[in-house]
N, C-alpha and C positions, 0 to 999 in steps of 0.2 A: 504494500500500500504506500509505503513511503517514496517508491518511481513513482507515482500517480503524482506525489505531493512534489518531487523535484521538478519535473515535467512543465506543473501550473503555475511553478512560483518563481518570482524572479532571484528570490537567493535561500539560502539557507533558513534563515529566521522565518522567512517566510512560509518554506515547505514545513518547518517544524510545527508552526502556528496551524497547520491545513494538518498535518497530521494529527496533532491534541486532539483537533475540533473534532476529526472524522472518526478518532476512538470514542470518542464522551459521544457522540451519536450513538454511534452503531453502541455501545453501554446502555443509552439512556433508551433506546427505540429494540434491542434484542429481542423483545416480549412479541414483535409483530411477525418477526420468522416461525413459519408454521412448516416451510421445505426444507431439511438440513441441506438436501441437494442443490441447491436455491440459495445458498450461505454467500458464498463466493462473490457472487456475481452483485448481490445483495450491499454487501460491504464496500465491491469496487463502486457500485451506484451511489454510496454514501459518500466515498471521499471524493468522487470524481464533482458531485453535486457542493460538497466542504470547501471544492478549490474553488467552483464556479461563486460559490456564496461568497470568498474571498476576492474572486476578481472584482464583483459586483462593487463590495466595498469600496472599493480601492481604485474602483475606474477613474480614467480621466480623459478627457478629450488630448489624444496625441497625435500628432501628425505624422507618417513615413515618409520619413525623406524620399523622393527618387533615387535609388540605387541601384544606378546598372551595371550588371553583369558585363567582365570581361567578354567581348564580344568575340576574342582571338581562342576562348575556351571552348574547347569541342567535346564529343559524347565521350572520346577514349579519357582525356583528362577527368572529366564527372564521373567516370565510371571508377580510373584508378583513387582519384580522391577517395569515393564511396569506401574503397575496398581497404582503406588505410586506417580509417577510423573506428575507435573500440565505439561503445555504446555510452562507453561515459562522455566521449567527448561529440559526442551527439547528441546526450541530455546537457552540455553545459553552454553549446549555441543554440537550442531552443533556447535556453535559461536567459539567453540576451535578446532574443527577438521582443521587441516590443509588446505591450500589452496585449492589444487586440490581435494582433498576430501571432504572439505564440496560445494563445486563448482557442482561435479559431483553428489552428494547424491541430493541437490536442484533440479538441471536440473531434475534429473532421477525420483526420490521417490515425488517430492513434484508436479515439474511442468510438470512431465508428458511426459518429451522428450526421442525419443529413443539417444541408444548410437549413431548411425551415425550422428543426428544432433547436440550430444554434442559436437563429435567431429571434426565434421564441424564450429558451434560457436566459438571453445575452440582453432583449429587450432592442436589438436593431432589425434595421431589414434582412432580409437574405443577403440582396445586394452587395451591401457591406459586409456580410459573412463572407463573401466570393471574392470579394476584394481583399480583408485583410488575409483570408488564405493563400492568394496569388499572391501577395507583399512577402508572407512569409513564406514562402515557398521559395522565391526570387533572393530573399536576401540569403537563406541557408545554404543556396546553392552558389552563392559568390560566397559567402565565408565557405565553404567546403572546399570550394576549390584554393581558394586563398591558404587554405591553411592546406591543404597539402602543396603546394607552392613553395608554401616555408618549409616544410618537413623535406619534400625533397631536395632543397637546396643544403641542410642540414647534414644529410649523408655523406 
């Protein structure tokens, strides 16, 4: 549960904050599981909804810069990037993508929700669901390449 909480949050104190909250749920609410099979899933819906109830808090109107992608970057470079990086340093550039964008990348690519229910959650349009995903989508793939860039110049 604690991936869930690094994922949604932008640092540490933060995912720690989303984790508390999402044990003292799933503590205070246990009495409504009636499927042990259904446990799981049950608990990921509690913190995933713990991070979303944090984002909410915490929103602000921020702008994305335009940031374009190395245009000289082709599929074999995205692909060896891809193939270089563990999974931590995967969860620690979501962890810098901006609010709404790493917000909507989460919802969309990790936990599976369509745009309408992000932006049912989220309280915007879809629209803007599609947009900050493309934002974040855009910038992870210029920092990925970037950062293998540095790695392999490092070698």
């Amino acid at each position: 549960m604690y991936s869930i909480c690094m994922r949604y949050a932008k640092n540490k104190d933060d995912a720690d904050d989303i984790f508390q909250q999402g044990f003292y749920l799933v503590y205070k609410n246990i009495g409504q599981i009636r499927d042990a099979k259904a446990m799981s899933g049950w608990i990921k819906r509690i913190f995933v909804n713990a991070a979303l109830e944090n984002y909410n808090k915490k929103k602000k109107i921020s702008l994305v810069e335009d940031e374009q992608l190395d245009t000289s970057a082709n599929l074999n470079s995205w692909n060896e990037a891809m193939s270089n990086l563990a999974a931590e340093e995967i969860t620690n550039l979501i962890q810098k993508l901006p609010n709404a964008c790493r917000t909507a990348f989460n919802m969309y690519v990790i936990d599976n929700m369509t745009h309408k229910e992000i932006a049912k959650k989220l309280s915007i349009s879809e629209g803007t669901s599609k947009s900050n995903l493309h934002d974040a989508r855009k910038i992870l793939k210029r920092k990925i390449i970037n950062s293998n860039k540095i790695n392999l110049s490092l070698s």
